[in-house]
C-alpha positions as CSV (number, residue, x, y, z in Angstrom):
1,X,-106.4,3.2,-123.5
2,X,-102.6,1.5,-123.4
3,X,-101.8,1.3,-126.6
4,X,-103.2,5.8,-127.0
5,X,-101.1,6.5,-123.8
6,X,-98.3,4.5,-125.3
7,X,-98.6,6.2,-128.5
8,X,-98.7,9.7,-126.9
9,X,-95.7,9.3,-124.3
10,X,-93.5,7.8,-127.1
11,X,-94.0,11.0,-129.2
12,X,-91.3,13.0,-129.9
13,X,-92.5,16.5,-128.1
14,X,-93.2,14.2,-124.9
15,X,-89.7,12.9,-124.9
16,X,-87.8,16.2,-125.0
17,X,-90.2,18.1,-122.7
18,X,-89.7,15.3,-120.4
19,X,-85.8,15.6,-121.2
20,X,-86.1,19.0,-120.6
21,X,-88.0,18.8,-117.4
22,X,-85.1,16.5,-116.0
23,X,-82.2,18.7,-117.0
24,X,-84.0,21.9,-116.0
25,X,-84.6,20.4,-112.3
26,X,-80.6,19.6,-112.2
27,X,-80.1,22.9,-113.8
28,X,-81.7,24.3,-110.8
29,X,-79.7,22.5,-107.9
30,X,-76.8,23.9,-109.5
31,X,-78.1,27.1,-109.2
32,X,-79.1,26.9,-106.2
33,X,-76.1,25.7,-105.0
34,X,-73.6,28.4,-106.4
35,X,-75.6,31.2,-104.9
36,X,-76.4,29.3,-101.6
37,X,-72.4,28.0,-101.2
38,X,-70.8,30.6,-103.0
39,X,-72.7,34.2,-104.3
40,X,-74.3,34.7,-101.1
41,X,-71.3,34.4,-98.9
42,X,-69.6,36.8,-101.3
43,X,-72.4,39.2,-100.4
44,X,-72.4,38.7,-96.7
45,X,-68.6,39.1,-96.8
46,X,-69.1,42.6,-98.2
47,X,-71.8,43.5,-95.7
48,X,-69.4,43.0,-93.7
49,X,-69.6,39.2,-92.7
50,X,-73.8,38.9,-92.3
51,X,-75.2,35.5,-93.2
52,X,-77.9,36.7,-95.3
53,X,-79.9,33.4,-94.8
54,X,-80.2,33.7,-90.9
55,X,-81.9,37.4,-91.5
56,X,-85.3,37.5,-90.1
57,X,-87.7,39.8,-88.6
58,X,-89.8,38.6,-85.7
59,X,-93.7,40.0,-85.3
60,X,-95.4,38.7,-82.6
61,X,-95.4,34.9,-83.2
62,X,-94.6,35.2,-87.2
63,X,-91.0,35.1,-88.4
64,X,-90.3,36.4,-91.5
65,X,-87.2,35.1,-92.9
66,X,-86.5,37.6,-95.7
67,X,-82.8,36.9,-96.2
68,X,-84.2,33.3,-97.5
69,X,-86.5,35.5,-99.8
70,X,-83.5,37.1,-101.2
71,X,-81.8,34.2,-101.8
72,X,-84.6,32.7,-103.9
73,X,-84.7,36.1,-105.7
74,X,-81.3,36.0,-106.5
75,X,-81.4,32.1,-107.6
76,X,-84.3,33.3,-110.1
77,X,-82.3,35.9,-111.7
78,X,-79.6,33.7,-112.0
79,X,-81.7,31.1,-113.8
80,X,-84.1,33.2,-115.8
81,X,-80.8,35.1,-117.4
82,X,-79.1,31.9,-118.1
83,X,-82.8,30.8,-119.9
84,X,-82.7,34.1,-121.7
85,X,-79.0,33.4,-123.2
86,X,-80.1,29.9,-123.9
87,X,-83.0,31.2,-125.9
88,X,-81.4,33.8,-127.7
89,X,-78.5,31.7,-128.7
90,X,-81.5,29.6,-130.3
91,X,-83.1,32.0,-132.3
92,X,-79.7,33.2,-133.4
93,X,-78.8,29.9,-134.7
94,X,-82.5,29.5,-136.1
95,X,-82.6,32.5,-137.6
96,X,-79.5,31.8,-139.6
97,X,-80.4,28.4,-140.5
98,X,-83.4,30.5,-142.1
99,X,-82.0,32.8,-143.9
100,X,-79.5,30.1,-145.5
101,X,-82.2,28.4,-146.8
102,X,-84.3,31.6,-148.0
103,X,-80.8,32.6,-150.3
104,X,-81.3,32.1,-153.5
105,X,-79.6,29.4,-155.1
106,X,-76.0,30.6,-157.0
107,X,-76.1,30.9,-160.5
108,X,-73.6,29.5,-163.3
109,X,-72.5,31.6,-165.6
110,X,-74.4,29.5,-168.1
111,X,-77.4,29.5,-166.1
112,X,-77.3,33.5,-165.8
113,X,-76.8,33.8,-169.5
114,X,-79.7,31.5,-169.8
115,X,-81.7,33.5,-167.4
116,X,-80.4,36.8,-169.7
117,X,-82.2,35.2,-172.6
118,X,-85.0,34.3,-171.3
119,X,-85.9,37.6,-169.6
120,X,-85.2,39.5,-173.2
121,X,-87.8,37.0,-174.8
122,X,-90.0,37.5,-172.4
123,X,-90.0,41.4,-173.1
């Protein structure tokens, strides 16, 4: 059972999801730090100096803090556009890799001539 789980953690796919994993959790401090220290102090600023983060509604016992809930909203938007460009960029460069290799190949004038001949004794 070692030597399987060995075999399947070494694997390629597990690396870079792993990789991935690591770099998207970093990715996401980041974030998290330029709306909380920067964006959202911006926005308060034009609200007219409100910390958005200490907004809250009190019912009965229950606080609802939905400045925080903005905040997170804000921090996905951030991230799940920054994954979109990411991705796109991707397929772009995929998709031209792709085509490259679905070109057809450029003929010498000898080759085309060839190709000429051929065609005609084929008819």
């Amino acid at each position: 059972m070692l030597k399987e789980f060995k075999k399947f953690a070494m694997r390629g796919n597990v690396m870079d999801l792993a990789v991935g994993v690591i770099i998207g959790a970093a990715f996401g401090k980041i974030v998290s730090s330029l709306v909380d220290d920067m964006i959202m102090p911006l926005i308060g600023l034009l609200l007219g100096g409100i910390d958005l983060t200490k907004m809250s509604i009190k019912v009965n016992e229950a606080v609802i803090h939905y400045g925080k809930f903005i905040q997170t909203i804000v921090d996905f938007l951030i991230i799940s556009f920054s994954v979109f460009l990411i991705v796109k960029l991707f397929n772009n460069v995929y998709s031209k890799e792709k085509e490259e290799k679905e070109a057809p190949p450029v003929l010498s004038k000898e080759e085309e001539l060839l190709t000429e001949i051929r065609d005609l004794l084929k008819k």
